[in-house]
C-alpha positions as CSV (number, residue, x, y, z in Angstrom):
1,X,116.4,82.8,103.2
2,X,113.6,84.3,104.8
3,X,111.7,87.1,102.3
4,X,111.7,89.8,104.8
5,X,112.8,92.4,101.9
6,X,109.7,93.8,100.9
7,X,109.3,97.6,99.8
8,X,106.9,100.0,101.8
9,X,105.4,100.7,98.5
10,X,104.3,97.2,98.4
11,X,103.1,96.9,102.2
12,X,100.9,100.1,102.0
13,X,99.0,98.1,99.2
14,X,98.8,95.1,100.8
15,X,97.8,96.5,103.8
16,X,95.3,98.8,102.7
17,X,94.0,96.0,100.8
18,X,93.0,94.4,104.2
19,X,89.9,97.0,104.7
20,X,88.3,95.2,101.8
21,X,87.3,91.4,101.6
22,X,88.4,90.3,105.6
23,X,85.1,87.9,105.8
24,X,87.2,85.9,108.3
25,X,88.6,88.7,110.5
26,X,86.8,89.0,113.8
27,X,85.1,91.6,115.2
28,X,87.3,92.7,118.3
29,X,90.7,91.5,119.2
30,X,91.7,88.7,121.9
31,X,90.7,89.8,125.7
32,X,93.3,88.4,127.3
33,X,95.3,90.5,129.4
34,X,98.7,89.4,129.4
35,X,100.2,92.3,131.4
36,X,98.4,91.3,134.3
37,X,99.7,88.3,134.8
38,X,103.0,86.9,135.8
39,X,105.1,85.1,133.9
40,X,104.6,81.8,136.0
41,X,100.7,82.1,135.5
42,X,101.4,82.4,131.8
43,X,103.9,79.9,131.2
44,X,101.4,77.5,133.1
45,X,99.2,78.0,130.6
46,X,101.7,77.9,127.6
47,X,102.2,74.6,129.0
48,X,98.7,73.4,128.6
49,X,98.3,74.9,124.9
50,X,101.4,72.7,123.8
51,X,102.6,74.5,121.1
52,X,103.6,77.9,119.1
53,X,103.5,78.3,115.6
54,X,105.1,81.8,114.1
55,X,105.3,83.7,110.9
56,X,108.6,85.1,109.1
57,X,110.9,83.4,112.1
58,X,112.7,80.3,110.2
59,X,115.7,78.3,111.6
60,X,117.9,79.9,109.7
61,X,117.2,83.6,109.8
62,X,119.0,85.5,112.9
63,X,119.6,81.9,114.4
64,X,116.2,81.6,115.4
65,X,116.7,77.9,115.5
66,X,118.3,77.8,118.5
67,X,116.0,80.2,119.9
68,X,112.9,77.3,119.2
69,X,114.6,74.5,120.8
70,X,115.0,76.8,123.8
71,X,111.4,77.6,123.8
72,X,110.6,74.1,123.3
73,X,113.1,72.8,126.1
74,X,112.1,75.5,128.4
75,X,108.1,75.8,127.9
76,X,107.6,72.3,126.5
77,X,106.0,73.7,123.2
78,X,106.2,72.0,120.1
79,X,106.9,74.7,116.9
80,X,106.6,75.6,113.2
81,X,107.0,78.3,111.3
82,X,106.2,79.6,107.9
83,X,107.9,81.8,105.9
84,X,106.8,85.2,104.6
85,X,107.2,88.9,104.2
86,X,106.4,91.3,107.0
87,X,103.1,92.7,105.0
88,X,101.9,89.4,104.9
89,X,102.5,88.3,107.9
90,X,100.1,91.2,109.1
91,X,97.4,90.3,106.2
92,X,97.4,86.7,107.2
93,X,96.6,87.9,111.0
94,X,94.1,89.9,110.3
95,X,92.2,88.0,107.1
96,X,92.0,84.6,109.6
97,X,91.0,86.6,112.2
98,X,88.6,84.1,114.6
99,X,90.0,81.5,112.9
100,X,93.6,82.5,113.2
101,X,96.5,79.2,112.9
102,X,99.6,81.5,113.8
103,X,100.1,83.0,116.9
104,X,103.5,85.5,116.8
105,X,105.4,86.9,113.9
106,X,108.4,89.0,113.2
107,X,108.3,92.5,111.3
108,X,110.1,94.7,110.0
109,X,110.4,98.1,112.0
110,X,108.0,100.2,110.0
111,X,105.9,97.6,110.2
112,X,105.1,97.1,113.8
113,X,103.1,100.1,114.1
114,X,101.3,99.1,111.1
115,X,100.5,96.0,112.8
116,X,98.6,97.7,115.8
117,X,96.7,100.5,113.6
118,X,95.3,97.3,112.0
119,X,94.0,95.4,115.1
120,X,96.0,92.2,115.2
121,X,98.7,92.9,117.6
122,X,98.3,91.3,121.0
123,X,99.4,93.3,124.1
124,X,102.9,92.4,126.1
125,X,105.2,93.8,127.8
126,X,107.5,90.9,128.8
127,X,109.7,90.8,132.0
128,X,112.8,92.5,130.7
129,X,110.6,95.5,129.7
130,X,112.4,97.9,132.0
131,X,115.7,96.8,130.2
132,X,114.5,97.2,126.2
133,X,115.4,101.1,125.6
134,X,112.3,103.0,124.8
135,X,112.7,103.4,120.8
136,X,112.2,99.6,120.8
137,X,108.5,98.9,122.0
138,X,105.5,100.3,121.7
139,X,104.4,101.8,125.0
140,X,102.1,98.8,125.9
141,X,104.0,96.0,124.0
142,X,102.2,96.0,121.1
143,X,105.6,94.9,119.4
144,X,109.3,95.0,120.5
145,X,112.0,94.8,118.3
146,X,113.9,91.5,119.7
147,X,117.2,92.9,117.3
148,X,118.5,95.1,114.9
149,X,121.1,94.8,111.7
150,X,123.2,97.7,109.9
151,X,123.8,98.3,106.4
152,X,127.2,96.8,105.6
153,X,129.2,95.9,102.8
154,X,130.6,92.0,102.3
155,X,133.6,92.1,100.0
156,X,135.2,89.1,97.5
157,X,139.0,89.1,98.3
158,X,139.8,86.8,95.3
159,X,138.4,89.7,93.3
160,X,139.1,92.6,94.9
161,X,142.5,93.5,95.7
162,X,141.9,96.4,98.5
163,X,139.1,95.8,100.2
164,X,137.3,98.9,100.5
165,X,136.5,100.3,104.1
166,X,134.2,103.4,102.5
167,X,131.4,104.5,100.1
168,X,134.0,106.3,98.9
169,X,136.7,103.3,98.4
170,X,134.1,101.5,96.3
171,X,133.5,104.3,94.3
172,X,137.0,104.0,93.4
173,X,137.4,100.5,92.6
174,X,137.4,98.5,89.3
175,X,134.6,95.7,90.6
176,X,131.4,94.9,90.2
177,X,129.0,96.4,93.1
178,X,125.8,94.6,93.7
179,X,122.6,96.4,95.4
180,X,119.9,94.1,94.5
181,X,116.3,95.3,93.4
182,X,115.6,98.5,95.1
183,X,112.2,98.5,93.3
184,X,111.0,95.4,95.6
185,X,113.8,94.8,98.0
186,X,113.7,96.4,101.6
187,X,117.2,95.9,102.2
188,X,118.5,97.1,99.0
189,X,116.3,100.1,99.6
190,X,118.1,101.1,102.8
191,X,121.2,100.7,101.0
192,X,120.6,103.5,98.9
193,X,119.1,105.4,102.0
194,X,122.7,105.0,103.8
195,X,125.0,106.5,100.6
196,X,122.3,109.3,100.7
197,X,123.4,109.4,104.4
198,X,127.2,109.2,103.9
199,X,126.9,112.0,101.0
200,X,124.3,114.6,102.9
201,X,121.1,113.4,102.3
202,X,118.3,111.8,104.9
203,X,115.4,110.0,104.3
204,X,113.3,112.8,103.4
205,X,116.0,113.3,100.5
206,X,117.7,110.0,98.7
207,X,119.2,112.3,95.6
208,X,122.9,111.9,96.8
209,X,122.3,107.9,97.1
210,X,120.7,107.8,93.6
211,X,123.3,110.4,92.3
212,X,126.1,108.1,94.3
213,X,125.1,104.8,92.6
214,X,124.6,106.5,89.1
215,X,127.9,107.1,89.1
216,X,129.1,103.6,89.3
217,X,126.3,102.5,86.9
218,X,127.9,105.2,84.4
219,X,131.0,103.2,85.1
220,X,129.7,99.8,83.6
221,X,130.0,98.2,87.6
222,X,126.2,98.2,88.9
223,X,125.6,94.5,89.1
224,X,122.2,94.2,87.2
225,X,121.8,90.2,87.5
226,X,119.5,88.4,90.4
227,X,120.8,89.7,93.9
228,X,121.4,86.0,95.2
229,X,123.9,84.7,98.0
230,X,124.7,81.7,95.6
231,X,126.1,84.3,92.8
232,X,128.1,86.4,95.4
233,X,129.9,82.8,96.8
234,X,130.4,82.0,93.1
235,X,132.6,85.4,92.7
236,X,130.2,86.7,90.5
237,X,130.5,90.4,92.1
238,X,133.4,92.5,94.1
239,X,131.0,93.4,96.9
240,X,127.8,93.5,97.5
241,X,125.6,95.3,100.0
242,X,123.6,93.3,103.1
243,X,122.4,93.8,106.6
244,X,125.0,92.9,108.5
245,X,123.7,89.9,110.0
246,X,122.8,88.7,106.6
247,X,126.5,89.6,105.1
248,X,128.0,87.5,108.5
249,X,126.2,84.7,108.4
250,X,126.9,84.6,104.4
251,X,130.5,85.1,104.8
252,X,130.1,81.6,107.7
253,X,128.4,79.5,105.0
254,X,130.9,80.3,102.2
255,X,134.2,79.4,104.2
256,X,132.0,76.2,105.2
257,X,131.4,75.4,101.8
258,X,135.1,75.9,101.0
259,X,137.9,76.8,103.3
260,X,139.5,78.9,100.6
261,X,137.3,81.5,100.4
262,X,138.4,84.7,101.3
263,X,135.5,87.6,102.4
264,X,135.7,90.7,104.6
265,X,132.5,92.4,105.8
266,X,132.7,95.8,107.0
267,X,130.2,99.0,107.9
268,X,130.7,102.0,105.9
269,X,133.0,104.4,107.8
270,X,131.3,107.8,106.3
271,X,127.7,106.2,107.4
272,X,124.9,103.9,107.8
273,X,121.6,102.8,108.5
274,X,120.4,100.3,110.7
275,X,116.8,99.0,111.4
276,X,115.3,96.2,114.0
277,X,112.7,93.6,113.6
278,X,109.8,93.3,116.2
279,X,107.9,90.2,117.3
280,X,103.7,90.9,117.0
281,X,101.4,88.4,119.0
282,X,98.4,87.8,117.2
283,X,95.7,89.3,118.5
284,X,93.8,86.3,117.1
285,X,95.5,83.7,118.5
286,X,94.1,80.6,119.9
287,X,97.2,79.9,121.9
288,X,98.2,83.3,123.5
289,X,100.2,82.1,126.6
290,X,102.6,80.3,124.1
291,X,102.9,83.0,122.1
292,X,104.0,85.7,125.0
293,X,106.3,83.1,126.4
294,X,108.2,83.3,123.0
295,X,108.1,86.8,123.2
296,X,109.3,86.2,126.6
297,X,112.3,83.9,126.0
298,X,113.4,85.7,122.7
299,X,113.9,89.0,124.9
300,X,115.5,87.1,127.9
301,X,119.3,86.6,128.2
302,X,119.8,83.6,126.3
303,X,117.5,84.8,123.5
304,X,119.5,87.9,122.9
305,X,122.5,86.0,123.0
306,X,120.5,83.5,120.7
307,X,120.4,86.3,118.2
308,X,123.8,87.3,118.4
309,X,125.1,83.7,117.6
310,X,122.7,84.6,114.1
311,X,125.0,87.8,113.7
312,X,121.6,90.0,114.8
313,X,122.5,93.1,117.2
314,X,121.0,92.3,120.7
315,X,118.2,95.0,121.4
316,X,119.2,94.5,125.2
317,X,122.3,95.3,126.7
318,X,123.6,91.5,127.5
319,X,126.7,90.3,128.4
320,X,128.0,87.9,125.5
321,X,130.0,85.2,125.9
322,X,133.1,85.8,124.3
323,X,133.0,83.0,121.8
324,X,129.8,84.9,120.5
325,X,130.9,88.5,120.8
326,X,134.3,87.6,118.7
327,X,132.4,86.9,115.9
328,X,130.8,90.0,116.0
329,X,132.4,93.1,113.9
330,X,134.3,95.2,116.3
331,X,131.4,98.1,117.5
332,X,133.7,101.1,116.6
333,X,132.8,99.9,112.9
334,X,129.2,101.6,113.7
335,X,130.4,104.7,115.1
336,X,128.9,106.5,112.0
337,X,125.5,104.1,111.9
338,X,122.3,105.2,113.0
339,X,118.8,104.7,113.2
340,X,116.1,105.8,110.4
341,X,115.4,109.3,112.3
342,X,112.1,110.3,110.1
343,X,110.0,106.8,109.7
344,X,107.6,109.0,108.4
345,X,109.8,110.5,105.7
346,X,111.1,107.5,104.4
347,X,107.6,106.2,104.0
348,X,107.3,108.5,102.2
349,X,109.9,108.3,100.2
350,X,110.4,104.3,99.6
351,X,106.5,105.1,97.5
352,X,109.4,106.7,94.6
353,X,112.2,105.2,95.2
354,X,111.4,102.1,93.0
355,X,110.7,104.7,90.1
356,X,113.4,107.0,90.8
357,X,116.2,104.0,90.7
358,X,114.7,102.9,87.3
359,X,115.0,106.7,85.6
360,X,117.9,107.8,87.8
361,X,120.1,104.9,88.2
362,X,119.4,101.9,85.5
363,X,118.8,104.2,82.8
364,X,122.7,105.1,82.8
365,X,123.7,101.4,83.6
366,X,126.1,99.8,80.7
């Protein structure tokens, strides 16, 4: 499981932490100008570097196996990844600098931006750029987000008799609710952040969310054991709260592993959260042209399609075949989702929200 789920707390360290010590970093980004040339030029090119290796982008994250062997059919380039957070997929960039090994990664939202204020983020715009709506990418491709997931909730049937539908229905119920640690964890983070959402708060204020999951810790139910997708197959809690990419794809492995088990996954109806993941081209890179035809095939057709097979929404509107959009959740489920509408709120609030979990939440756990 890729470690995408790192706080903001933790990436404003890290990457301020970059200022200091970068012996290796180089003194001005890569010159290439990608937007001036035509896809053909640089897939000519890609073609004679040979190879692509990425950052945060493993087979089995969003389906971005497939999405390789594509690349590597299509372009001819041989691939590896390696596995990390989003923060240190930027401190790695920048820290190698001249002598950079990795060429693209994939970050978390908040993070793109972060990516270009520090210098390592190569500029491109790709082919489809007319087609990516404008919240996605920066204005000169400094980073696109390639897909986006929503806040959803995957419930055990074995355990729970009514599968709740609601932040309210879980509320309710008699079963153990897992979160995960909202101290470190990204994703268990913007679970908090959509409860706020569903009971009148926004990012600039996460007291209903805290006061929301208080309440079940008061009732003995707040899962307090290591957020894991082995202990959620094993029936260890009711539900448990995932991006619902991650919850899908989960759900696909247990029934694999045994055909009896039994698990819904569904999006809040009061509200939710959603947020994307972008792909950043080192600016670093000695293999450039492979690294924008990634870019380039992740945001074509069959990438986005690619994605969807990995449960991911599709930042592009594309026509899924219908074996891939049946496995999707049905999209009136996200009438009530959204976007994070102040990034520069929650910022400011995932600095706290570790602490404020710990004194508001855990404290009243039983």
């Amino acid at each position: 499981m890729k470690k995408k789920f790192i706080s903001v707390m933790l990436m404003t360290t890290m990457v301020a932490a970059l200022a200091t010590g970068c012996g290796n970093s180089a003194s001005a980004a890569s010159t290439v100008d990608l937007n001036s040339m035509s896809v053909d030029e640089i897939a000519a090119k890609a073609k004679e570097e040979g190879k692509v290796e990425s950052v945060g982008m493993p087979d089995t994250w969003a389906n971005w196996g497939e999405t390789w062997q594509g690349i590597t059919n299509t372009y001819g380039l041989a691939h590896t990844d390696t596995d990390m957070s989003s923060a240190e997929e930027i401190s790695l960039f920048k820290t190698e600098g001249k002598d950079a090994t990795k060429d693209i990664g994939d970050v978390g939202q908040a993070f793109g931006p972060v990516a270009e204020k520090e210098g390592v983020t190569l500029k491109y715009k790709t082919s489809n750029w007319d087609s990516i709506p404008d919240w996605a990418k920066d204005d000169d491709g400094d980073w696109i987000i390639g897909y986006y997931g929503t806040m959803s909730i995957i419930v055990n049937n074995k355990i729970v008799k009514e599968a709740p539908t609601s932040f309210e229905d879980i509320l309710n119920g008699d079963y153990k609710v897992a979160v995960g640690d909202v101290a470190s964890a990204t994703q268990a983070q913007y679970a908090v952040l959509a409860a706020a959402i569903a009971y009148g708060g926004d990012e600039s204020d996460i007291q209903p969310g805290l006061d929301y999951f208080k309440k079940i810790a008061e009732q003995g139910r707040l899962d307090l054991g290591e957020f894991t997708q082995a202990r959620i197959e094993k029936g260890e809690v009711g539900i448990a709260f995932l991006w619902d990419y991650n919850a899908l794809g989960y759900r696909e492995q247990f029934v694999q592993n045994n055909a009896a088990a039994d698990f819904t996954v569904c999006i809040p109806s009061e509200a939710s959260i959603q947020s994307g993941y972008c792909t950043i081209l080192n600016a670093y890179s000695k293999r450039p042209y492979s690294a924008a035809m990634a870019r380039e095939y992740i945001l074509s057709d069959q990438g986005q399609i690619n994605l969807a097979k990995g449960y991911a929404k599709p930042v592009r509107d594309v026509t899924l075949p219908e074996e891939v959009a049946s496995k999707l959740l049905d999209d009136s489920q996200y009438a009530n989702a959204r976007m994070v509408a102040d990034q520069d709120a929650w910022d400011t609030t995932a600095k706290t929200i570790g602490s404020l979990w710990q004194e508001d939440v855990i404290a009243y756990a039983k």
